[in-house]
N, C-alpha and C positions, 0 to 999 in steps of 0.2 A: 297108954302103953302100946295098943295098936298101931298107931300112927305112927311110933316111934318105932314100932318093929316093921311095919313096912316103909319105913325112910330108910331104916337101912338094908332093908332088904332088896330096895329102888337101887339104892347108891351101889351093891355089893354086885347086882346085874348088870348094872351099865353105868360105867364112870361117867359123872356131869364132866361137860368140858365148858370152858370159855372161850371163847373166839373173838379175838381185835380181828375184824375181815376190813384188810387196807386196799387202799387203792394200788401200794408197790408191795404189799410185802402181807402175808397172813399168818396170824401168829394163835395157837393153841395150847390151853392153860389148865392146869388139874391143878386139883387140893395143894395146898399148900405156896402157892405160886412157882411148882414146876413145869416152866416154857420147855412141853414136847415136841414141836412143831414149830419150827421158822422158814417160812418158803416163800419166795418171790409169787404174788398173785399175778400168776401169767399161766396161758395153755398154749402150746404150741399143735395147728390145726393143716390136714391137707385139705386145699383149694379143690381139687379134684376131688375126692369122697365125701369133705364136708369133716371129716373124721379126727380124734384125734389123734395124736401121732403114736407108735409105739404100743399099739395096741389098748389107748386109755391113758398109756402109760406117764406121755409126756408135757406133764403137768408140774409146776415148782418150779424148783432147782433144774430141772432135767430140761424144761422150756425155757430156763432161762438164759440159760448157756445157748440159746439158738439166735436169740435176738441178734438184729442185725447182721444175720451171717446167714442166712437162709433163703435155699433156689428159689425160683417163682412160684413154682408149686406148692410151697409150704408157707405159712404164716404164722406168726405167735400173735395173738392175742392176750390183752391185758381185759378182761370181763367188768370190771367195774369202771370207772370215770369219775372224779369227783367225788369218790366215797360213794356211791350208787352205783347196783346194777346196771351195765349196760348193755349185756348179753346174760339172757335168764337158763338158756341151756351151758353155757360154759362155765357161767359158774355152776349152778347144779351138778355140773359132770366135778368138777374143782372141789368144790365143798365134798363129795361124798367119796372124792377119791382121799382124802384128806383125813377126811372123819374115818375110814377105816383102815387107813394107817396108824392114825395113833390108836384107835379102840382093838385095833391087833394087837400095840406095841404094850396096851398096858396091860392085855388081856384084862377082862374087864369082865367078858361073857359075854353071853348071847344077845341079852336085851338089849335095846336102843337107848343112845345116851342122850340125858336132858343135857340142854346147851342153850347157854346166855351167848348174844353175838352184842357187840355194842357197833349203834349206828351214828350216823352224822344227825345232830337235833334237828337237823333245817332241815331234812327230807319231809316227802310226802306222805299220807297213809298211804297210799299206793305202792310208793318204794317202798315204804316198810314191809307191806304186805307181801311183794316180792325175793325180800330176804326170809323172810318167815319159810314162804312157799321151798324156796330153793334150799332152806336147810332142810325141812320135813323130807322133801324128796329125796335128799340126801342122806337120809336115815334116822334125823333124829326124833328122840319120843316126846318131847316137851319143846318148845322154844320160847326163851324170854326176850325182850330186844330191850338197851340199856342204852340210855345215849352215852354217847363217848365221853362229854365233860364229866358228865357221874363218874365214869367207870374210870377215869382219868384221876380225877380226885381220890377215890376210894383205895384205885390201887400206889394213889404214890402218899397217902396214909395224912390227909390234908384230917382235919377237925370237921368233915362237911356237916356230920350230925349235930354239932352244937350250933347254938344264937349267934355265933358270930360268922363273917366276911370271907370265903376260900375264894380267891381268884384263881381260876387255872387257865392256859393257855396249848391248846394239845396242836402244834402244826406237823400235820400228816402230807402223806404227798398230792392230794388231792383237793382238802380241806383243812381247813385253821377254825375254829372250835374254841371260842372264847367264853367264857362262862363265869358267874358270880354265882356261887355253890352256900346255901347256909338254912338248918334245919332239916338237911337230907333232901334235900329238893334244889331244883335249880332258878335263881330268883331273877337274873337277867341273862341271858346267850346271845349271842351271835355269830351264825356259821357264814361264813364265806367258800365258796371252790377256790380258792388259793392255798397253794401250798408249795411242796418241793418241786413237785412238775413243771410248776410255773416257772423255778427260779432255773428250773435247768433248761426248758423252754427260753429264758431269756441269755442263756449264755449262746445257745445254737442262733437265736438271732444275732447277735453280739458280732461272735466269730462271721458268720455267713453277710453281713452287712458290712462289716470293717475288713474283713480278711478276703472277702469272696471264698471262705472255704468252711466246706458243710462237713458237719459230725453228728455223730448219734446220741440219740439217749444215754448210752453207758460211760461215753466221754466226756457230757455234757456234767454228767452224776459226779464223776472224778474231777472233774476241774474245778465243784463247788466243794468238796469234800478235803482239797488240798491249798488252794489260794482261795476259798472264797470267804466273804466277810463282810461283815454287815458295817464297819466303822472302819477308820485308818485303824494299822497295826503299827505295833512298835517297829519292827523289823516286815518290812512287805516282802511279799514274795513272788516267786518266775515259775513257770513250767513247760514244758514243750509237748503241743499238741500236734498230732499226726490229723486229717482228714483228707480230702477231697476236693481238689481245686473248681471253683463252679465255673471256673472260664475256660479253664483247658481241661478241665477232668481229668486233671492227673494227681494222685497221691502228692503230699506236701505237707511239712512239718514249719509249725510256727512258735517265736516262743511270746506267751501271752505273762502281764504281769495283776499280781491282784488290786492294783488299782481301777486297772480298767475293766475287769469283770466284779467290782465294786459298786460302780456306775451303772453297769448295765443291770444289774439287780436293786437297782434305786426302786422301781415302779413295784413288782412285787412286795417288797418290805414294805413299802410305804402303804400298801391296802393293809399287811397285816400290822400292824401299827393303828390306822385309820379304825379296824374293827374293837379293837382294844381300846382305843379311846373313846368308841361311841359304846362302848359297852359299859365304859367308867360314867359315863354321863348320863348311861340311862338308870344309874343304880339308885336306890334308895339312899338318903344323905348317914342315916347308921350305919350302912354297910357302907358306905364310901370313907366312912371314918373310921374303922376296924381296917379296914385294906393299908391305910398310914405304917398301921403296926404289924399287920400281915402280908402287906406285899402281894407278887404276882408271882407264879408258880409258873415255868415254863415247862414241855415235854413234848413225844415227837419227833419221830427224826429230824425236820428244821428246825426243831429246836438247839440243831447242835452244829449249826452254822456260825460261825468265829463271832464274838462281838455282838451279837443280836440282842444277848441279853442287856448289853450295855446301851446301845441304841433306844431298847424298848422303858430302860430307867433314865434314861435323857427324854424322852419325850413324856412322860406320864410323873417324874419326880417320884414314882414308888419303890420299890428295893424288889430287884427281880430276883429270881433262884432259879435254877435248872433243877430238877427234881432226881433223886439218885439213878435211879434205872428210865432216864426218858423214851428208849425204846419201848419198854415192856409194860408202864406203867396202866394203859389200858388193858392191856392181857390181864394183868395184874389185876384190877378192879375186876373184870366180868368174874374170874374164877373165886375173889372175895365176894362179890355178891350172890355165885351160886352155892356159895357155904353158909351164907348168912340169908337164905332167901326167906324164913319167915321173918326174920327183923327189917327186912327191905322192901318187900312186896307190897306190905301196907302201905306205904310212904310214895314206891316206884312199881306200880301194878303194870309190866309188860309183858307178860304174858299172851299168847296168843294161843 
C-alpha cells in the first residue's frame, strides 16, 4: 500500500518523461504516448565567449534556424555524433534546457522528473555513463537508459515479450540499429553509425564531384526527402538545386534527377542492408524461422526514404513493413517502458 502511495505520490511531483535523444532531432514523451517536445538536437554557440546564444536561449528550433547562415563568430553545434555524446557540456546545457520546458509546460511541480533516455546498443559503458551524467545534471531524479531496438519494438507494439522472432530495424540519423527482439530481451543486434547523415553526406559528395557545386546539410536533407530512393520509381523524378559554384564561387542552380542521386546513395544502403543480413545470419534457426511469418519491421526517419522497404525485401526475401508512427516509435517505447517499469526492469535493469 505504501509503495503504491509513494509511486504515485513520485509520479504526482514530478512527471517521468521519455527521451529518444537523436543525433538530428530530440523527441520527449509522457504517459500515454503524448510527443511534448520535437526539437532539432542542435545548440547554437558564440566563438568569442564560448557561450550559448540568446542568453541559454538558443537551443532547438531557435538553433536551427541559424544553421548554415551564421557570421564567423557564431557556430551551431550538433552535441551528439553517431548517437553518442560528443560535447558533454552542450548537451547537458540541451538536455536541461529541454527538460524544464516541458516539466513547465505540464506543470508537474517541484520535484525532479524520473526519465528513461534510449541509447544506441553498440555504445560504450563510458558513453552510457555520459548520458546518464548529462541527464542528472540536467535535473533529473532517476535515470533509466533503454537501448533503442527495445524501446523501438515496444513502442511500435511489436509481440517482444513472447517466444517468438520481432525483427526491428530503427535507421536514425546517426545509427541503424538492427535488432532480433524475443522474451523481452534482445537476442542478436547490430549497431552500425550509419544512418541519414550519411545519405545526405553522400548526395553533398554527389553534387560537389559531378557538379563542382557545394550545398549544405539542409539541401542535402531536401533533395533526399523529395527525389531520393532507394530502388527505380515508377515515375522518376527532377528538382532544382541552388548552391555554390566551387570553381568560380558563385551562386548557381542545377537541375538533378533521382536516378542519379539513386547511385550515389548505392554505398550507404548497401552497409544498412549488409547489417541486416548479418544480423539475419547470426540468429538462432527458430527465430530465423518465426521472422518467415513475422517479417521485418522498419522505423526511423531513413526509414522513410522511397523504396527502401522494397530493396531490403529483395535482398532478405522477408516481407518488410514500416511501422505506423516511424518517427516516434522510440519516444514511444521509452515513455511505455517508464509506465510499465516494474514489469520491465526485471528483464531490462537500466538503471543507473
Amino acid at each position: 500500500m505504501f509503495g503504491a502511495v509513494f509511486g504515485w505520490l513520485g509520479s504526482w511531483l514530478g512527471q517521468d518523461i521519455g527521451i529518444d535523444l537523436g543525433t538530428s532531432s530530440t523527441l520527449i514523451c509522457v504517459r500515454g504516448n503524448r510527443i511534448i517536445l520535437n526539437e532539432p538536437t542542435v545548440v547554437a554557440v558564440d566563438k568569442r565567449t564560448n557561450a550559448v546564444l540568446s542568453n541559454g536561449e538558443a537551443i532547438g528550433s531557435v538553433a536551427n534556424e541559424m544553421r548554415g547562415k551564421t557570421p564567423q563568430s557564431i557556430k551551431t553545434v550538433r552535441p551528439l555524433k553517431g548517437g553518442v555524446i560528443g560535447d558533454f557540456d552542450r548537451t547537458q546545457q540541451m538536455l536541461g534546457h529541454f527538460i524544464k520546458k516541458v516539466h513547465s509546460r505540464a506543470m508537474a511541480g517541484w520535484a525532479k522528473p524520473r526519465v528513461v533516455i534510449a541509447v544506441p546498443s553498440g555504445i560504450t559503458s563510458v558513453e552510457r555513463r555520459a548520458v546518464v551524467e548529462s541527464a542528472e545534471y540536467a535535473g533529473a531524479r532517476k535515470v533509466y537508459l533503454i537501448d533503442e531496438p527495445m524501446a523501438a519494438g515496444i513502442g511500435s507494439g511489436l509481440p517482444i515479450a513472447e517466444p517468438t522472432a520481432s525483427m526491428i530495424v530503427d535507421i536514425g540519423a546517426g545509427t541503424t540499429e538492427v535488432a532480433i527482439l524475443s522474451l523481452a530481451d534482445i537476442t542478436v543486434c547490430k549497431s552500425i553509425r550509419i544512418g541519414g547523415d550519411n545519405i545526405d553526406e553522400a548526395i553533398i559528395a554527389h553534387l560537389r564531384k559531378t557538379y563542382n557545386l557545394l550545398v549544405g546539410e539542409a539541401s542535402a536533407e531536401k533533395v533526399k526527402k523529395e527525389i531520393g530512393s532507394a530502388a527505380p520509381l515508377e515515375d522518376e523524378l527532377t528538382m532544382e538545386i541552388a548552391g555554390r559554384d566551387t570553381i568560380s564561387g558563385l551562386p548557381r542552380k542545377i537541375i538533378i534527377t533521382s536516378e542519379e542521386i539513386r547511385d550515389a546513395l548505392h554505398e550507404p544502403i548497401s552497409a544498412i542492408i549488409n547489417a541486416i543480413i548479418a544480423t539475419l545470419e547470426s540468429s538462432k534457426p527458430e527465430l530465423a524461422a518465426d521472422l518467415v511469418d513475422n517479417g521485418i519491421h522498419l522505423c526511423g526517419g531513413g526509414s522513410l526514404l522511397r523504396e527502401l522497404d522494397t530493396v531490403i525485401a529483395t535482398a532478405t526475401g522477408l516481407e518488410v513493413t514500416r511501422v505506423e508512427d516511424p518517427l516516434y516509435s522510440v519516444a514511444y517505447g521509452t515513455s511505455m517502458y517508464m509506465e510499465n517499469l516494474d514489469l520491465w526492469k526485471d528483464t531490462m535493469d537500466r538503471s543507473y
